[in-house]
C-alpha positions in Angstrom: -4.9 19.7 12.3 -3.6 16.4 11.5 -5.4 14.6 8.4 -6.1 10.9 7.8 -5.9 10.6 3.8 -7.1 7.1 2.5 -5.8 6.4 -0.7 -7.1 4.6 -4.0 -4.5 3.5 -6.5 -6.4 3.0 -10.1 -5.4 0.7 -13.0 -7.9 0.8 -16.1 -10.7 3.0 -14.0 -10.5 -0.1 -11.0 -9.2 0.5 -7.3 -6.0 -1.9 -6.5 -3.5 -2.6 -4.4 0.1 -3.1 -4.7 3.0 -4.3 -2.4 6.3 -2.1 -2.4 4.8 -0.8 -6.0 5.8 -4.1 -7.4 3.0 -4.5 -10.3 3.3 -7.8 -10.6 1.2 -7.3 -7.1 -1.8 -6.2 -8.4 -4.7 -7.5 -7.0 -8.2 -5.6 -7.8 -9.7 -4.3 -5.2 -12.5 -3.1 -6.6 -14.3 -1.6 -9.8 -15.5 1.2 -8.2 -13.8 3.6 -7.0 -16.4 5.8 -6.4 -17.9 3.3 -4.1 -15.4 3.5 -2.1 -14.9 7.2 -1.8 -18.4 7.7 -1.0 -17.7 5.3 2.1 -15.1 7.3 3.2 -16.9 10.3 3.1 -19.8 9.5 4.5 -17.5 8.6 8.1 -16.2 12.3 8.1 -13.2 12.0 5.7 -12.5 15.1 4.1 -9.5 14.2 1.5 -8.6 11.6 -0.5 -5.3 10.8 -2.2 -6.3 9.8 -6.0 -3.5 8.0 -7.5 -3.6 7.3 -11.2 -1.1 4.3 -11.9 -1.7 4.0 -15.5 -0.6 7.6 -15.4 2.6 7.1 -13.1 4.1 4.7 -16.0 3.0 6.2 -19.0 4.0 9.7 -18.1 0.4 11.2 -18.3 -2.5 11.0 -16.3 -4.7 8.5 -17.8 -7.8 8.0 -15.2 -9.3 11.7 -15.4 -12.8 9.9 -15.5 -12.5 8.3 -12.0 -11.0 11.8 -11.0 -14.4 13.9 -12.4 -16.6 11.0 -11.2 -15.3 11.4 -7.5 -15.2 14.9 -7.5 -19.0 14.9 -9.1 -20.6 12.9 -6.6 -18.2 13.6 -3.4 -17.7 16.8 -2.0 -14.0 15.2 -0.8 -10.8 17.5 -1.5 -8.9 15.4 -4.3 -5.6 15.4 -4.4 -5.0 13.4 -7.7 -1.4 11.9 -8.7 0.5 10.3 -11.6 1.9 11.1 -14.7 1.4 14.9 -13.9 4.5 16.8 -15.8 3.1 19.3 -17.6 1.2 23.1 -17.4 -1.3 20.9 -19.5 -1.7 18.5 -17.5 -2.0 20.7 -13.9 -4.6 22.3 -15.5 -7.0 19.7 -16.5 -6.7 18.0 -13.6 -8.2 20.7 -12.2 -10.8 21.3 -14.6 -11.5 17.6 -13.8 -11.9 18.2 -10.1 -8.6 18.1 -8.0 -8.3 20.2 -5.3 -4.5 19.3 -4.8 -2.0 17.5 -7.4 0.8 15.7 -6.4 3.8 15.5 -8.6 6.8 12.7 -8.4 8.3 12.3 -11.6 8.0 15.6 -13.4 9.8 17.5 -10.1 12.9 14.8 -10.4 12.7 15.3 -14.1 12.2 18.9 -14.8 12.8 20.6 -11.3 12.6 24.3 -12.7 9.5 23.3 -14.0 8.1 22.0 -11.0 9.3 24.9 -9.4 7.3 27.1 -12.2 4.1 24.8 -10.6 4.8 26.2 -7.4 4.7 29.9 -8.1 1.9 29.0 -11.1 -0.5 27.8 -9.1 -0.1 28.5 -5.2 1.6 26.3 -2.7 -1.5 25.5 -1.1 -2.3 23.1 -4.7 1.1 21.6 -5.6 2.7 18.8 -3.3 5.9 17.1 -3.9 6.1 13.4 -4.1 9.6 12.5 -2.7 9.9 8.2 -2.5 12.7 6.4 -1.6 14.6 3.4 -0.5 16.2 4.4 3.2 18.9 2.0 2.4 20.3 4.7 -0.3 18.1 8.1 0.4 17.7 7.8 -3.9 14.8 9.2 -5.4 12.7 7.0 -7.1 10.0 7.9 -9.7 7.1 6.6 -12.7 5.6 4.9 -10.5 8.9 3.9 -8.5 10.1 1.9 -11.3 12.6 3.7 -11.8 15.3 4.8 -9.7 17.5 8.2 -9.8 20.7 9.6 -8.4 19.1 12.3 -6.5 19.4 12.1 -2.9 16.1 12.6 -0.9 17.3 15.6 1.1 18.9 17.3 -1.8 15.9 17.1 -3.4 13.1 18.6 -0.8 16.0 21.2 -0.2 15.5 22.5 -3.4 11.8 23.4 -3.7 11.8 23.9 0.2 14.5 26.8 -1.2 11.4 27.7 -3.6 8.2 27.5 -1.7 7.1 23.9 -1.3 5.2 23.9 1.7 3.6 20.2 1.2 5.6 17.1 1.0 4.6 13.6 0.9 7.2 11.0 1.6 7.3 7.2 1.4 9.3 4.6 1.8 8.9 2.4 -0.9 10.2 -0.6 1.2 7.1 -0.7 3.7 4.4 0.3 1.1 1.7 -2.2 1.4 3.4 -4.5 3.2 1.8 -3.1 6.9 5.7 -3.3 8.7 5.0 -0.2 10.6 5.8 3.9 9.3 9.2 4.4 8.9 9.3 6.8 12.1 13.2 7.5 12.0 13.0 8.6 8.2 9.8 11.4 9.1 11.8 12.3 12.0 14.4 13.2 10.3 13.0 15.0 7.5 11.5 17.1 10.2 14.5 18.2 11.7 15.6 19.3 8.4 13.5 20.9 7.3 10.7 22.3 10.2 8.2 24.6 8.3 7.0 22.0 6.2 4.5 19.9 6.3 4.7 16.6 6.0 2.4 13.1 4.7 3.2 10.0 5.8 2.7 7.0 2.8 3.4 3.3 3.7 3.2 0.7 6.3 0.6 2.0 8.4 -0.4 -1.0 10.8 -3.4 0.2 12.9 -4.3 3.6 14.4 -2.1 3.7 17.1 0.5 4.1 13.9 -1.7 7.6 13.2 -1.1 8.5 17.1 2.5 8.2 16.9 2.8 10.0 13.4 0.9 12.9 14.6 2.3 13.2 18.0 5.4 13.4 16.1 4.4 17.1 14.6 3.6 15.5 11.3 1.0 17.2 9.0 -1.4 13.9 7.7 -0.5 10.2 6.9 -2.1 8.6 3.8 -3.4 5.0 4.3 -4.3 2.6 2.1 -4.1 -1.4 2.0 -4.6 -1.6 6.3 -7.8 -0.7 5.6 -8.7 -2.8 2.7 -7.4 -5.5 4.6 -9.3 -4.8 7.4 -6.9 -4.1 10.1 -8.3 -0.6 9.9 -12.4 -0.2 9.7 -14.9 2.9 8.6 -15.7 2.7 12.7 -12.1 2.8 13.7 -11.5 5.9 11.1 -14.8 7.5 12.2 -13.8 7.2 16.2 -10.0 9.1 15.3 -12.4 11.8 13.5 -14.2 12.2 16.4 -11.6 11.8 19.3 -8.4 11.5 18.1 
């Protein structure tokens, strides 16, 4: 089944938005998050994509409130991201309420490790995070300010090697900036690798983009600024739900 994942990017327990990750960006969208969750919810959405940006700088998740306040008052399947590098950290996030975590940093970082994650806790609850600029296939990570050596398909070929069975993948050049999925990049992953499955992040226009993305054998896409800009609406979402 393919999966429409709205996301909520949190700075200092607010939703925001971002273009291409730049902070400079911000603009708050929001100061409750919870708010918005519950809207998504109550039009049939089943997961949401939490992601912690104080945590993606500082190297530890930071927001864990917003996290146990979601998961309190939703019944949505959290899968919560940034900062996440540690056993320590895995765990509280699911004492907090994740379903899912999503790890960027730590698996560039400490690969073993996030390959220790994998066996740890089940493949079904540990997703890789693997961002990059097309023009270079580089990994980039904390919160894609900063950029690595590691080339994108190296990279999900080593935990693909180990058991990764989710991946989401962005490119950081059409996040929040609504210029259309980068189509050829998902295609291509899929080729490579064919048993995984695969999330879609960044420059979803409209649904006809979610069409396209899951007629392509993709696994979900996660959405974010076209619907808090309203090119996307709760009745648009809740019509896919039911139809498709």
């Amino acid at each position: 089944m393919f999966e429409i994942v709205p996301s909520i990017w949190v700075i200092n327990g607010k939703c925001v938005r971002l273009k291409r990750g730049d902070f400079a960006t911000e603009e708050v969208i929001s100061s409750n998050p919870l708010e918005i969750a519950q809207a998504f919810e109550g039009i049939g959405i089943q997961r949401l994509h939490l992601v912690d940006l104080d945590g993606a700088r500082r190297g530890e998740p930071k927001n864990y409130h917003i996290l146990e306040a979601i998961a309190g008052y939703t019944d949505l399947k959290l899968d919560f991201t940034g900062g996440i590098s540690t056993d320590g950290d895995v765990i509280k996030c699911f004492e907090f309420g994740a379903k899912t975590v999503t790890v960027a940093s730590a698996a560039a970082n400490f690969p073993e490790r996030f390959a220790q994650f994998i066996l740890s806790y089940g493949r079904e609850k540990i997703n890789l995070a693997a961002d990059t600029n097309p023009s270079d296939h580089k990994i980039k990570i904390r919160g894609w300010l900063k950029k690595t050596e590691i080339d994108l398909f190296d990279h999900i070929e080593f935990f693909y090697d180990r058991g990764l069975k989710y991946l989401k993948c962005s490119d950081v050049t059409r996040d929040g900036v609504m210029e259309g999925p980068n189509f050829e990049l998902y295609k291509e992953v899929l080729e490579r690798f064919p048993n995984i499955h695969v999330a879609a992040s960044g420059g979803v226009r409209g649904i006809d983009d979610f069409r396209k993305l899951r007629d392509m054998g993709l696994h979900a896409v996660v959405f974010g600024r076209a619907f808090y800009e309203g090119k996307i609406s709760l009745n648009d979402l809740e019509k896919f739900i039911a139809n498709g």
